[in-house]
N, C-alpha and C positions, 0 to 999 in steps of 0.2 A: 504494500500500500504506500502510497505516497505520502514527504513528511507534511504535516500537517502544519497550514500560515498560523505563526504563534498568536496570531489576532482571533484565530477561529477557538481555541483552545480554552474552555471554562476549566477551573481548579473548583475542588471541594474538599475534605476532610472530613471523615466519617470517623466515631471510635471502635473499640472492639468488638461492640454489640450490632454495629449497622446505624447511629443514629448522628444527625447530621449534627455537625459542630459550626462548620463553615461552608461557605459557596460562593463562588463570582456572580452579580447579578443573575446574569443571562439563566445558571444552569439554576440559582436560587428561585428565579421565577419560574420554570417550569417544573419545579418542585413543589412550587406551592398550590400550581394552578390543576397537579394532581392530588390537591387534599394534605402534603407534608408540610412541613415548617421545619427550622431550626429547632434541635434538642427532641427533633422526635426520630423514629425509622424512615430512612429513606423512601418516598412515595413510589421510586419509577420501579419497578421488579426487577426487571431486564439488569439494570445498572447493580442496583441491590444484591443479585444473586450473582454479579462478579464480583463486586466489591469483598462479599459473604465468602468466595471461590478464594481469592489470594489471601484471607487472614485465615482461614484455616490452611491451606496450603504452603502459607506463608513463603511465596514467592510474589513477583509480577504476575500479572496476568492480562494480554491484551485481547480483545476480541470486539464484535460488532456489536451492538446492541440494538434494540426499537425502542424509542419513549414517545406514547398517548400524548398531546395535548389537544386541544378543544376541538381545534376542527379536520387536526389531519396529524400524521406522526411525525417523527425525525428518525432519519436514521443517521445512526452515532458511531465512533471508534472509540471504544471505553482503553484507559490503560488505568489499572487500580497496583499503587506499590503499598506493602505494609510498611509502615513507619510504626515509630515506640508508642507512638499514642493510639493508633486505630489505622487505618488508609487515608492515603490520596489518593486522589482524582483524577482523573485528565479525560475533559472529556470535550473531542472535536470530530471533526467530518459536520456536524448539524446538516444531512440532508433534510431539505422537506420534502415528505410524498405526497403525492398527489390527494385531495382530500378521500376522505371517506363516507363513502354511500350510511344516512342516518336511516336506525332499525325504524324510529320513532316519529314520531310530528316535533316539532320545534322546541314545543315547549317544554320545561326540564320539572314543572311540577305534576305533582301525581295524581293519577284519577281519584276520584272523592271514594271508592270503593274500596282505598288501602291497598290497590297496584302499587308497584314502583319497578326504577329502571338500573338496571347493571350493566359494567362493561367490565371486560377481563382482557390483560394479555394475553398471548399465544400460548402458556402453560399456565390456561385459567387460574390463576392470581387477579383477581377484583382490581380494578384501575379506578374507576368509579362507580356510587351507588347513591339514586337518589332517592331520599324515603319521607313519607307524611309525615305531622306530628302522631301519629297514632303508634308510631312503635319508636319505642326507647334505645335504639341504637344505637353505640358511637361508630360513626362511622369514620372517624379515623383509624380507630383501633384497626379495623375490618378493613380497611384499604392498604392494598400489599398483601394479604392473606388467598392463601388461596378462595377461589367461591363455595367449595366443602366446608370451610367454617362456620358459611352462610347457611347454608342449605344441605343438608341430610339428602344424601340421590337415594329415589328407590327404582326399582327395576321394573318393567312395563310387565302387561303379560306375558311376555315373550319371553320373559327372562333376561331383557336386555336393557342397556342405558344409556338412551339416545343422544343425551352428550357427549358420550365418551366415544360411540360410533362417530357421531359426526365429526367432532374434534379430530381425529385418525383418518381423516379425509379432506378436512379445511370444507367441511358444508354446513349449510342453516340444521336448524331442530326443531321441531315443537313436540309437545307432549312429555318431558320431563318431569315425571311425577317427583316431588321432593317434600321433607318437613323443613320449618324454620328451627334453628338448633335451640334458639334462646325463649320462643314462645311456643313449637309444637305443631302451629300452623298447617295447616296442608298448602301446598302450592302448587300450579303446573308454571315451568319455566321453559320459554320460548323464545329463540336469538337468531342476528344475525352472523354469518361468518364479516370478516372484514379482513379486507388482505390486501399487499404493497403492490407498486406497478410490475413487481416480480410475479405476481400471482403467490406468494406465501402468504400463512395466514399469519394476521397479527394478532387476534384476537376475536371478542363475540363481545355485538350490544344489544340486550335483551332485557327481558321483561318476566317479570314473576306476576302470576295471577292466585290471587284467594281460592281455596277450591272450596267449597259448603257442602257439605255430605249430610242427607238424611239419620237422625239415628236411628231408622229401623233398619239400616244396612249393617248394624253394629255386631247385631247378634242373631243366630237362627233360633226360630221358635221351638223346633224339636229338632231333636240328634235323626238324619235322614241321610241318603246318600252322598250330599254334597256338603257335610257335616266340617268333614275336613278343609273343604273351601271356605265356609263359613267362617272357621275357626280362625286361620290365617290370616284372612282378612280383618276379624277382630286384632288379635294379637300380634302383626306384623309394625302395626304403627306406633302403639307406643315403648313394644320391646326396642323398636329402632332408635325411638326418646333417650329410651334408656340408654342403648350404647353408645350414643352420640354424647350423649351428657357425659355419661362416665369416662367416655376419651378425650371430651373438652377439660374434664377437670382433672386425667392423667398426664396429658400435656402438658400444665399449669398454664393453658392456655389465658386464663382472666391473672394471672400474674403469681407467684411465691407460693408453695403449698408446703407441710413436713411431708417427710417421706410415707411416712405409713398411711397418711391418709391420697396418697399417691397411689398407691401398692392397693388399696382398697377400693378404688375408682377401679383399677385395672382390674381389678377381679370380678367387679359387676359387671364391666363390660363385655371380657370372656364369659360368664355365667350365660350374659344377654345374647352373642354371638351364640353359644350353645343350644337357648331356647330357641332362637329362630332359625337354627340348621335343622331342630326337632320339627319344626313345625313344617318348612317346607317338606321336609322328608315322609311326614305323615297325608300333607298334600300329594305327594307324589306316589306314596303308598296302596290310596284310595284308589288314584289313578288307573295307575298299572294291575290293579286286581278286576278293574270294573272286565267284564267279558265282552266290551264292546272297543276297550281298545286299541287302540291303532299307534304305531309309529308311522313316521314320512319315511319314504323312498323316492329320495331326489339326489343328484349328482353332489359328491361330496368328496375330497383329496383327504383323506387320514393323516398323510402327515402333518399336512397345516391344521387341521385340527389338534392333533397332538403338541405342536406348536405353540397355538395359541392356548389353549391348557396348562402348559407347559409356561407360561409368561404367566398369566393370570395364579400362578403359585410361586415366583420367582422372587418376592419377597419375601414369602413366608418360608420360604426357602433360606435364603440369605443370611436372614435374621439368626440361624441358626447352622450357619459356615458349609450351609448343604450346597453340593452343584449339579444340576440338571443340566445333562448331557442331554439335550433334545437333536430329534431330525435336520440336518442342514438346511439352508432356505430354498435350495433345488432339488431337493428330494420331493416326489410326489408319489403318491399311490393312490388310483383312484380306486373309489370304492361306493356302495349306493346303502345311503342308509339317511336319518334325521337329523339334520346337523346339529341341532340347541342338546340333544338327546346327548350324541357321541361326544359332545364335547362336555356334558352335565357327566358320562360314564370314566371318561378319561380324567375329569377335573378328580373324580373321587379317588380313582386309583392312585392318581400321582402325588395327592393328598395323601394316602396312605402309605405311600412309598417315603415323603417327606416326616411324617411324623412319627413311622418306625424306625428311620435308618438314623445312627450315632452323629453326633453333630462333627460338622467337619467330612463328614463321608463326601455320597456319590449315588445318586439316582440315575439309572441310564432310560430312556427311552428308543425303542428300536422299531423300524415299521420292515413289513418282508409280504412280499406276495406267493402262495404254494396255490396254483390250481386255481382254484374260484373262489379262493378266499384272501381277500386284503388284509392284515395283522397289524396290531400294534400292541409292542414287548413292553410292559412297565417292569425293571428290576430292582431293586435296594438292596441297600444292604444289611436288614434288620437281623435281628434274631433269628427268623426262619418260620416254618409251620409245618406241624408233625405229619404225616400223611395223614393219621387217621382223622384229620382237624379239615380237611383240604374243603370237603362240602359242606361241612357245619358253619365254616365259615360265611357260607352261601345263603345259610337261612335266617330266617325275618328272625328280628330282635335277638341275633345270636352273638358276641364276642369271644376270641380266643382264651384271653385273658382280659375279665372284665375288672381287676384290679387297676390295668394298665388307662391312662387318659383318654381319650376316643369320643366316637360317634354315639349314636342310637341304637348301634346295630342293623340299620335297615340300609345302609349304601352300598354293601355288595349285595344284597338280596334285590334292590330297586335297580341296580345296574345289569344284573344278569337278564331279569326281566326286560327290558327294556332291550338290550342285545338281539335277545330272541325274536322279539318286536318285531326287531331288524334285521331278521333272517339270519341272525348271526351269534356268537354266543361268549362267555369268557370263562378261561381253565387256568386254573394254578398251576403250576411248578414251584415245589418249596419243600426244603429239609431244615430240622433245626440247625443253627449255627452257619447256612449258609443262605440266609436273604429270600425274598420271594419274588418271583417272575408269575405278574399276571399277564394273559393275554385273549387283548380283543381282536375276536374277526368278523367280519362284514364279508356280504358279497363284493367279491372284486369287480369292477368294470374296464372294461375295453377302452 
């Protein structure tokens, strides 16, 4: 890149924690005109999580960045150096892009029905948020945060969450079912994409809507066949309160907590995750026993499946020094089966692969075609299972060792079923003291 005219160049001073001390006008006004100020967390994200990048790294660090302002972005060359007090600054290029297309009408106040309006950068971090007097925000605090501190995402019917499809494509959304973290709220949330004359995205400017729910939707009158769906539907919204609260107040998200009552948030929240892995799994249970069910048979690649399964456990993975060995990205196998389903069967497997095998191990994923059946190999490295365990494993509300931490006992019973579904089925290989190799197969396709 070329050197930068020292006339274009803002300076600023950040200390250890990210919050501003000093600024040269220029980069100081557009810091304020994102909601910061001096002596608070820097407003622009983009700049922030470099600045955040070199004092933990504690080298330089140079890179591009994008900063929001009112009606159009910049794009910037950040250089952050640590110094004894926190970073400097340097920050020059200030391209401006071309404006950007508004999600909204002009006006920046909120409908009288307690709508209001959000915008995030390109790694959904909140840029701005405009809200009535009817809810007690600060929204400083909130601006810089990602929009999950906002908003609780919950998953459609489908199983899925349309912002995070969309976002993984730089497209619009609507129908984002979410709660508000801090009052419970229901909301649907709907955005624009917004992207530079490069076609990257920069961000979403959207709009949260009230959702008003009947309470006779609350609860079924009697226990009947869609008892299970009922059930769910009671209890998925405020178990989700609940873990949400509890991982706000594990964070120490509202500021200073002791430890143990850290340790005790964290524990209701896993309690919370737990009840609501129960419930879905008893929704799914219903399911798959009713005699009228059906899985889909549509064109589907197992390895990207096993992939993306494979990513969507890559934390919980991590967290505990495990490495999944997944499919390469030109690996393909096709194969015909439900796609939400196979990736709901794998998601479990390789769950169980992560939560059996010793921290620091090795989970491998393997995909193989024999004949008319497409595979895919989950192995670990756990303790093992005895043969004569090999089908007990398989059945409804059954555990190995149910000392050991776990499920419900129904996600290998809910997964075989479901295989079968799909013309296809899953077999163990496993001896004690050497790990276990589950494997799914599906019809192969041509």
């Amino acid at each position: 890149m070329a050197e930068a005219d020292p006339g274009d160049i803002a300076r600023a001073r950040l200390d250890r924690e990210g919050r501003l001390l000093s600024a040269d006008p220029r980069l100081l006004a557009l810091n304020a005109r994102a909601g910061g100020a001096i002596g608070r967390l820097l407003a622009l994200p983009q700049v922030a999580m470099l600045a955040k990048l070199a004092a933990r790294l504690e080298i330089p660090v140079s890179r591009p960045a994008i900063a929001a302002d009112s009606d159009h972005d910049f794009d910037l060359w950040i250089d952050a150096h640590p110094v004894p007090e926190g970073i400097a600054l340097e920050v020059s290029g200030w391209t401006a892009l071309p404006p950007r297309p508004r999600a909204f009408a002009d006006a920046v106040e909120l409908d009288a029905d307690g709508d209001w309006n959000w915008r995030t950068d390109a790694q959904l971090r909140l840029i701005a948020l405009s809200l009535d007097g009817a809810h007690a925000f600060d929204t400083d605090r909130l601006v810089g945060r990602p929009l999950t501190r906002l908003f609780a995402l919950e998953e459609d019917e489908e199983g899925s969450l349309p912002i995070l499809t969309a976002s993984a494509t730089g497209a619009d959304f609507t129908g984002q079912r979410a709660i508000v973290r801090d009052t419970g709220g229901a909301v649907l949330l709907s955005a624009t994409a917004l992207h530079d004359a490069n076609g990257r995205l920069t961000g979403y400017e959207g709009r949260a809507v009230r959702v008003i729910e009947a309470d006779t939707d609350i609860l079924p009158p009697v226990i009947g066949p869609d008892f299970a769906e009922h059930l769910g539907r009671a209890l998925r919204r405020p178990l989700a309160r609940i873990v949400a609260n509890a991982d706000s107040i594990s964070a120490r998200s509202e500021g200073p907590l002791r430890a143990d009552y850290v340790d005790y948030a964290s524990d209701i929240a896993n309690a919370g995750r737990h009840l609501l892995g129960l419930v879905d799994d008893l929704a799914d249970l219903e399911a798959v026993e009713r005699a009228d069910f059906q899985a889909g048979h549509e064109a589907i690649d197992l390895a990207d499946v096993a992939r993306r399964a494979a990513g969507l456990l890559a934390v919980r993975a991590s967290d505990r020094g495990i490495r999944i060995d997944r499919p390469g990205p030109d690996e393909a196998i096709p194969a015909t089966g439900d796609f939400r389903r196979t990736l709901q069967i794998l998601v479990n497997l390789i769950g169980n692969a992560v939560r059996y095998t010793p921290e620091g191990g090795m989970v491998w994923i393997r995909t193989e075609r024999e004949g008319d059946l497409a595979t895919v190999i989950v192995a670990d490295q756990g303790k093992g299972i005895a043969q004569a365990d090999h089908e007990r494993v398989f059945a409804k509300f059954e555990r190995v060792d149910p000392s050991e931490p776990g499920g419900s006992g129904l996600g290998l019973y809910i997964a075989r079923r479901l295989a079968r579904a799909m013309g296809g089925d899953i077999n163990l290989d496993s001896a004690p003291g050497q790990g276990a190799r589950f494997a799914l197969t599906l019809p192969a396709r041509d």
